[in-house]
C-alpha positions as CSV (number, residue, x, y, z in Angstrom):
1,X,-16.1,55.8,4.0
2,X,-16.1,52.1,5.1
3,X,-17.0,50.7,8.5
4,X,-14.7,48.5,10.7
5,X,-16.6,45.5,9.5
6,X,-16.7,46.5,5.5
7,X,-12.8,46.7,5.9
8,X,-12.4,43.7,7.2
9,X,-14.6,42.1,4.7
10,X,-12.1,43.8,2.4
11,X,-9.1,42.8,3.7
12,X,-10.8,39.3,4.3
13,X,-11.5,39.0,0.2
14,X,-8.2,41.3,-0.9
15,X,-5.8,38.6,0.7
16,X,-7.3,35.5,-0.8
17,X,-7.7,36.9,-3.8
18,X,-3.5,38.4,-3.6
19,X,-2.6,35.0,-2.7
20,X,-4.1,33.7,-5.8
21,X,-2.1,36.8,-8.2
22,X,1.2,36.3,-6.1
23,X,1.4,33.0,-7.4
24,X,0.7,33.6,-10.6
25,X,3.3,36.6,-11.2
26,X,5.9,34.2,-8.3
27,X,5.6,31.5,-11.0
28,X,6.4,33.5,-13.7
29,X,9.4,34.3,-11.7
30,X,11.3,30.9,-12.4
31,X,10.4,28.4,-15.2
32,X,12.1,26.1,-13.1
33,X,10.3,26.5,-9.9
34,X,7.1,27.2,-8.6
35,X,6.2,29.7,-5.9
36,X,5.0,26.5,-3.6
37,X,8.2,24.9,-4.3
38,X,10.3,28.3,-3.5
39,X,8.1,28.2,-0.2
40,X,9.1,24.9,0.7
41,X,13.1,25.4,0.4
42,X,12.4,28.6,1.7
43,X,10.4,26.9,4.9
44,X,13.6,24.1,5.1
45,X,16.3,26.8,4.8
46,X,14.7,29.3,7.5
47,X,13.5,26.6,10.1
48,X,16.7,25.7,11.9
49,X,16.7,21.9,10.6
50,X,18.9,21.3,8.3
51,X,16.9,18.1,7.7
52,X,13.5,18.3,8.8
53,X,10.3,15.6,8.4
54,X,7.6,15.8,5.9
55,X,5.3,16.3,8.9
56,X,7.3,19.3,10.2
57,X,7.3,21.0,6.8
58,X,3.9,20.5,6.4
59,X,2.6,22.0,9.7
60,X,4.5,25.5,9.1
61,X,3.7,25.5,5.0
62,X,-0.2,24.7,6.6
63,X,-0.9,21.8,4.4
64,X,-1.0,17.9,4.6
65,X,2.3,15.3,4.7
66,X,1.3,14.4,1.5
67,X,0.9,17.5,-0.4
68,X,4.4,18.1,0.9
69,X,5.6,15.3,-0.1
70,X,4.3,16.1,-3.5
71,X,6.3,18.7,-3.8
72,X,9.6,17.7,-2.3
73,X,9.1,14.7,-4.9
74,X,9.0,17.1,-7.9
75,X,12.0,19.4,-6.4
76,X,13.8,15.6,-5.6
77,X,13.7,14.7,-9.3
78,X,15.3,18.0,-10.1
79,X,18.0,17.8,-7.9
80,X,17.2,20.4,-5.4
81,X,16.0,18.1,-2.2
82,X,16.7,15.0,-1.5
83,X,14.0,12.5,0.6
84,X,15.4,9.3,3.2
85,X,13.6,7.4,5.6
86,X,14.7,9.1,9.1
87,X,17.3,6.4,11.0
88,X,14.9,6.1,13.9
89,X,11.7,5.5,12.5
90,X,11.5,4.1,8.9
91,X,7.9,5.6,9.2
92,X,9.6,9.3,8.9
93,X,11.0,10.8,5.8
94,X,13.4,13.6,6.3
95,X,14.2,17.0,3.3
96,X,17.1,18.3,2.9
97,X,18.1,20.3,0.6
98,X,21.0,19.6,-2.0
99,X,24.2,21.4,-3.0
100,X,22.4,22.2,-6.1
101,X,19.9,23.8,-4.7
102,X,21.8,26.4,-2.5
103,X,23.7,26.9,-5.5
104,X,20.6,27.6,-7.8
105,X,19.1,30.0,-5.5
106,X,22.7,31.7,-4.6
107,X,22.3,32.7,-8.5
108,X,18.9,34.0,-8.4
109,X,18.9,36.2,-5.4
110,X,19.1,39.2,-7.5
111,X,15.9,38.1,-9.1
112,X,13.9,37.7,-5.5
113,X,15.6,40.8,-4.3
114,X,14.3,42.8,-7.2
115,X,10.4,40.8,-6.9
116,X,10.2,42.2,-3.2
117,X,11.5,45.5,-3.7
118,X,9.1,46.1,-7.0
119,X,6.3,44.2,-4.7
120,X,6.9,46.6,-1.7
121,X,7.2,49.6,-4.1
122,X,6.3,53.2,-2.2
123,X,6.6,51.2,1.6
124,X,8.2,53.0,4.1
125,X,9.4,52.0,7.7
126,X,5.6,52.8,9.5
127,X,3.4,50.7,6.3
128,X,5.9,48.0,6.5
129,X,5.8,47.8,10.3
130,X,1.5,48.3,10.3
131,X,1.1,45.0,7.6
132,X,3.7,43.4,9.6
133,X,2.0,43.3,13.1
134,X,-1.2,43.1,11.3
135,X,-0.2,39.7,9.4
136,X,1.1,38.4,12.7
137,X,-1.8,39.2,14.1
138,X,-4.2,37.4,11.7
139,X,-1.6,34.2,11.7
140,X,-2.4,34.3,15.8
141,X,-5.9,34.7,15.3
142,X,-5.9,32.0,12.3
143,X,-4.1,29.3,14.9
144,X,-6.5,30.4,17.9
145,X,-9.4,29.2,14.9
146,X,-8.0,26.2,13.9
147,X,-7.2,24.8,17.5
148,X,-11.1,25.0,18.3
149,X,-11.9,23.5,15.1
150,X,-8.9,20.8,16.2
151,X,-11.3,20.4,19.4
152,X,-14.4,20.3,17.9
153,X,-13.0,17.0,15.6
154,X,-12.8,19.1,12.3
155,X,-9.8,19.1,10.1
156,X,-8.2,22.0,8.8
157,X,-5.7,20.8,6.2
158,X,-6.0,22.5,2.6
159,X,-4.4,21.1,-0.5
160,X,-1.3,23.4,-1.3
C-alpha cells in the first residue's frame, strides 16, 4: 500500500506524463488542428470576450504572449481566428474567432463528444466529482506557487 507522500509523487509524475499522451492521441483527433490550438479557441469561446488580447489568452492557457501569438498566427492563416491591433492601444492585439471556425467545430462536436466520453470511460457521478475538486484544488495550489515565485523575481512562463 502507498503512503500519502508516494501518492502524491504518483499523481505528481502520472499528470505530466498524461498531459504529454493527451496530446498525442488530441492531435490525432484532427489533422487540421492541434490540441494547443483546440485549447486556445476553446479558452476564446469559454472566456466571455468575444475578442480578447493576446495577453489575456495567454494568462488563462499559462503560457507567454508570444507563444500565443504563435498559435493564433497558425489558426489565422487557416481561417479560424483573425488578429487586429486593439482601437485603443496599437500596442494590443485582439483574437477573435471567425465564422469558419464556429462552423468547423459545429461539425466536429460529435468527434469531441465521443473523445470525452471514451476518455471518461467507467466514471460515475462520485469519481468525476473527486478528480474534479482535486484538479481545482491543485490549479489553487499551482497559483498560490507561482505568486511567491512572482515575489521572489522568478518567472513562471513555459513554452506551450
Amino acid at each position: 500500500m502507498l503512503n500519502q507522500e508516494e501518492k502524491e509523487a504518483y499523481i505528481f509524475a502520472t499528470m505530466l506524463t498524461l498531459a504529454n499522451r493527451l496530446q498525442i492521441v488530441g492531435d490525432k483527433l484532427d489533422k487540421n488542428i492541434t490540441l494547443k490550438q483546440w485549447l486556445l479557441i476553446a479558452i476564446i469561446l469559454k472566456n466571455g470576450n468575444p475578442s480578447p488580447t493576446l495577453g489575456e489568452v495567454a494568462a488563462i492557457f499559462g503560457c507567454s504572449r508570444q507563444n500565443i501569438k504563435k498559435l493564433a498566427s497558425i489558426l489565422e492563416k487557416q481561417g479560424f481566428v483573425t488578429l487586429k491591433r486593439d482601437e485603443k492601444d496599437a500596442r494590443v492585439v485582439r483574437v477573435q474567432l471567425t465564422s469558419k471556425c464556429h462552423a468547423y467545430f459545429k461539425e466536429r462536436e460529435n468527434l469531441e463528444s465521443e473523445f470525452i466520453q471514451d476518455l471518461f470511460h467507467h466514471f460515475d457521478g462520485k469519481l468525476t466529482d473527486g478528480l474534479f475538486y482535486g484538479i481545482q484544488q491543485l490549479a489553487d495550489n499551482l497559483g498560490r506557487i507561482e505568486e511567491k515565485y512572482r515575489e521572489q523575481g522568478k518567472k513562471c512562463e513555459n513554452s506551450c
